[in-house]
C-alpha positions in Angstrom: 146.7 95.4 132.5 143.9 96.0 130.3 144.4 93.1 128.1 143.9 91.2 131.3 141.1 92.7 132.2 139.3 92.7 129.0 140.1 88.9 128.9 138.7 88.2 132.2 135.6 90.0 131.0 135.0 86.7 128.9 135.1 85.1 132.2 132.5 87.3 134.2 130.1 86.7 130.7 130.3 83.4 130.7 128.6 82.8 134.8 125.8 84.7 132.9 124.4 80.9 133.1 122.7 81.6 136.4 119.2 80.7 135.6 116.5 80.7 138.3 114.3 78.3 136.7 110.7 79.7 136.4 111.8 82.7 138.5 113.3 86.2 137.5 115.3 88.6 138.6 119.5 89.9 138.8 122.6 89.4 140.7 124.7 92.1 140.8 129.0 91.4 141.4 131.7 93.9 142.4 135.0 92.6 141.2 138.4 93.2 142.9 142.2 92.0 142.0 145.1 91.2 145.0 147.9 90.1 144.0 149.2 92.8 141.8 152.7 93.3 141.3 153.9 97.2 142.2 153.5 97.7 138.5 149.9 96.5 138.1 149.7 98.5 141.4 150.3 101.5 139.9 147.7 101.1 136.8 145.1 99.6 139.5 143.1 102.9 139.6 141.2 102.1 136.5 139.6 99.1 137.9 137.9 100.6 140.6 134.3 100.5 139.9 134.0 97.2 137.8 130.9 95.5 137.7 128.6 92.7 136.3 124.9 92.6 136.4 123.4 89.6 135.5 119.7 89.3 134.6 117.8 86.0 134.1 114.1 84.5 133.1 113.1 81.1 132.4 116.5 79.6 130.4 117.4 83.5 128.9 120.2 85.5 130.6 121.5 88.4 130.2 125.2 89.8 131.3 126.3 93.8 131.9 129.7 94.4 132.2 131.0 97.8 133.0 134.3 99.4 134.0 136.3 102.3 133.1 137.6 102.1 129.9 134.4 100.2 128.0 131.6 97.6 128.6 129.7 94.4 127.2 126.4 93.2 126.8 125.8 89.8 126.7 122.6 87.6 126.2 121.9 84.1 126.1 118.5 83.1 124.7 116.2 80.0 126.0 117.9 78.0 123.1 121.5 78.8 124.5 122.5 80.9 121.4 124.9 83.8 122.5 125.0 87.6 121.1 127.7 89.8 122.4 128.5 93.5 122.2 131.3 95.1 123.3 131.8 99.2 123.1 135.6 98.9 124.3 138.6 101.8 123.9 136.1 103.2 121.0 135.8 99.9 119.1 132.3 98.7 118.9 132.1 95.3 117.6 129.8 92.6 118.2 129.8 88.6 117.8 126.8 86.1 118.0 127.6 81.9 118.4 124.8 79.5 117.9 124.3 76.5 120.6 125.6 73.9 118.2 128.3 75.9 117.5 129.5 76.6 121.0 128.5 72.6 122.0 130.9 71.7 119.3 133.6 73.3 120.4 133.1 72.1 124.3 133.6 68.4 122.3 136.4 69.4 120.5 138.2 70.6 123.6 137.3 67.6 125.7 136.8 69.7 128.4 136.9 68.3 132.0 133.9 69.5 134.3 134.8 70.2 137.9 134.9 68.2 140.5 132.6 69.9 143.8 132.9 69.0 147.7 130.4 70.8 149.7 131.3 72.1 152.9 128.1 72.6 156.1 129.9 76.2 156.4 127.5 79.0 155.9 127.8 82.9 155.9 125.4 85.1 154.4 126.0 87.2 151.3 124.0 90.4 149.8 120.9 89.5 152.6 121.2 85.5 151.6 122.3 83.0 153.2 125.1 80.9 151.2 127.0 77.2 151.5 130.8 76.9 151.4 132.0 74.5 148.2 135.2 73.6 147.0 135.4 73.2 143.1 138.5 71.2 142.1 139.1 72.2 138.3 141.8 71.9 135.4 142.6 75.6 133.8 143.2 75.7 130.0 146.6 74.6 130.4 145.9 71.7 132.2 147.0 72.8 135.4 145.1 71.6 138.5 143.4 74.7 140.8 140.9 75.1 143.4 138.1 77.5 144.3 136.3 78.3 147.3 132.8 79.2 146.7 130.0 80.6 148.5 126.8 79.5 146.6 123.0 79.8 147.4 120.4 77.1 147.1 117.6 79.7 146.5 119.0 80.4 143.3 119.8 77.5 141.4 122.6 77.5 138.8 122.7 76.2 135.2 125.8 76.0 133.8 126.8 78.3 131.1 128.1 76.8 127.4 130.7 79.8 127.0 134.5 79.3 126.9 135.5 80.1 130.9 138.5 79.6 133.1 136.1 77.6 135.3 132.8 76.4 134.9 130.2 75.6 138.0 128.9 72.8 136.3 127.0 70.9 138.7 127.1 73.0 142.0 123.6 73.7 143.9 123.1 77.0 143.5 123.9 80.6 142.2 127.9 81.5 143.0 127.6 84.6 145.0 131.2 85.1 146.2 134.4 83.3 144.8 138.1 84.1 144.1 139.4 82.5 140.7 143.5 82.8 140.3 144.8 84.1 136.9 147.9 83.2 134.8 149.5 86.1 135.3 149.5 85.5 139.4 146.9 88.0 140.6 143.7 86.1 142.1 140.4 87.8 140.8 137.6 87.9 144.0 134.0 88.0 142.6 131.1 89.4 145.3 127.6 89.5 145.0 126.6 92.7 146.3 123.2 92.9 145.3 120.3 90.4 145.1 116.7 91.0 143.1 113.9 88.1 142.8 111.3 89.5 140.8 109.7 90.3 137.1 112.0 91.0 134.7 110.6 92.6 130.9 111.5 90.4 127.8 112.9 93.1 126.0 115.9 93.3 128.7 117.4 90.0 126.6 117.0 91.6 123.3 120.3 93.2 122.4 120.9 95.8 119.1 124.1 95.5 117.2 123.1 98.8 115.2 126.1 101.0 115.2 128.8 97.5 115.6 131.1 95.7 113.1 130.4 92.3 113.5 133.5 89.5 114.2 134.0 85.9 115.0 134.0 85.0 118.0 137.5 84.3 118.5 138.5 87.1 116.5 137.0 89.4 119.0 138.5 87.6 122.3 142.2 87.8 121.1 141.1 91.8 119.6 140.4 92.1 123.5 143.0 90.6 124.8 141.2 86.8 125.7 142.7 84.9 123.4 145.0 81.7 123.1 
């Protein structure tokens, strides 16, 4: 269980791409698993309380991912270079990947953007109204999946560059609820729960990695369970 989790926390980091465009402010998600067999039933205690806060000012973003057992910080500057820190099971490592860098490896991979059909449902989500899509997508194994997402036009959405099991490319606004299916069979349901236009202080997307070893990239997803 916790090598899923910690993988799907590369997930939650990488819709840190929200980006208002001249606007500030944070989304904050509550995640929740179904699907669990009776014995990731049994472990499921530890993922009550899991959250991400996402903060964001023109082109920087900034992730917070907390739950029981260990968090990471994540922040994207205005040139789309990453730094990461992770403080998990008492490991505290950290990893940084320049914009060429992570642009490389999206050509390498040939990766396959989504394919969104908007829907004229609406429902309203953490005080916002939101508009039903359907994002048709190919998962890393080349498997064909589809999302339902509830997304909102006030808060427009910029693609993140980070490795994901699904990327928004292209949709109209900020993703506010959604439900992602994983390989091991469980389906993952990301709410927004909380909403915040307003100033946010530079040094929010200044991260320290006093204190952390520093890995590659890679290296730290598959130490935390999110690699290949």
């Amino acid at each position: 269980m916790k090598k899923i989790l910690l993988g799907a926390a590369c997930f939650f980091i990488a819709i840190s791409g929200l980006n208002a465009q001249n606007k500030e402010g944070s989304i904050t998600y509550a995640m929740e698993f179904t699907g669990l067999s009776e014995e990731q039933e049994q472990e499921a205690a530890m993922l009550k309380g899991m959250e991400l806060k996402v903060f964001f000012k023109n082109g920087k973003s900034r992730a917070d991912f907390s739950m029981a057992f260990g968090s990471t910080i994540s922040v994207t500057d205005e040139k789309g270079n990453v730094t990461t820190v992770a403080d998990m099971m008492g490991q505290k490592l950290f990893s940084k990947q320049s914009a060429e860098d992570i642009q490389k490896k999206e050509q390498d991979k040939k990766r396959k953007y989504p394919v969104i059909k908007y829907n004229p449902e609406k429902k309203t989500i953490a005080s916002y109204e939101c508009k039903k899509a359907i994002v048709e997508f190919e998962d890393e194994s080349g498997t064909k999946k589809t999302v339902d997402v509830w997304y909102c036009e006030k808060i427009p959405y910029v693609s993140s560059r980070q490795k994901s099991m699904i990327d928004f490319k292209g949709l109209k606004g900020a993703p506010l609820e959604f439900e992602v299916p994983t390989p091991q069979g469980m389906i993952m349901k990301i709410s927004a729960t909380e909403v915040k236009l307003g100033s946010i202080p530079d040094s929010k997307f200044v991260v320290s990695t006093d204190g952390y070893t520093e890995m590659k990239p890679e290296d730290m997803a598959k130490r935390f369970g999110g690699g290949q």
